[in-house]
N, C-alpha and C positions, 0 to 999 in steps of 0.2 A: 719222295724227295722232289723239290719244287726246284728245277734248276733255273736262273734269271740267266736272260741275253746278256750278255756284256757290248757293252761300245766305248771305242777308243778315238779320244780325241785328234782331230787333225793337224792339232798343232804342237801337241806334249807328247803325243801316242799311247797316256793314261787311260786304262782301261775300270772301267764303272759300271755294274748293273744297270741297266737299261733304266727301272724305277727311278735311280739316284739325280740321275743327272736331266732326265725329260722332264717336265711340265705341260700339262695341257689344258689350252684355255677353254672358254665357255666358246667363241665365236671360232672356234677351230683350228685355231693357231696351235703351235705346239714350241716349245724356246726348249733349246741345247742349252746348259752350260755347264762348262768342265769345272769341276772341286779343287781342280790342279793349279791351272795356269787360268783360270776365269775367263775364256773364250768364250763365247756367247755366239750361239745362231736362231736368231729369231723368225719368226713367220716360213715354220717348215710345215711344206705342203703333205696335206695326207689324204689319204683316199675317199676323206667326207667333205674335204675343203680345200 
């Protein structure tokens, strides 16, 4: 059984596998956005960039 992280939005408190709602770019950027309410956080920092 592959269980996925869940993450809940900061603004709806909508809860989403982790896959669903990340993106991650080529130059290491990574964009948030919720399914829900369309909140968007772009240029989240990660431990390569």
């Amino acid at each position: 059984m592959n269980i996925q992280p869940e993450v809940v939005c900061p603004i709806c408190s909508n809860k989403e596998q982790l896959s669903n709602v990340l993106t991650a770019q080529s130059n290491q950027n990574v964009i948030y956005e919720c399914s829900n309410c369309h909140h968007v956080v772009r240029n989240i920092e990660t431990s390569k960039g």
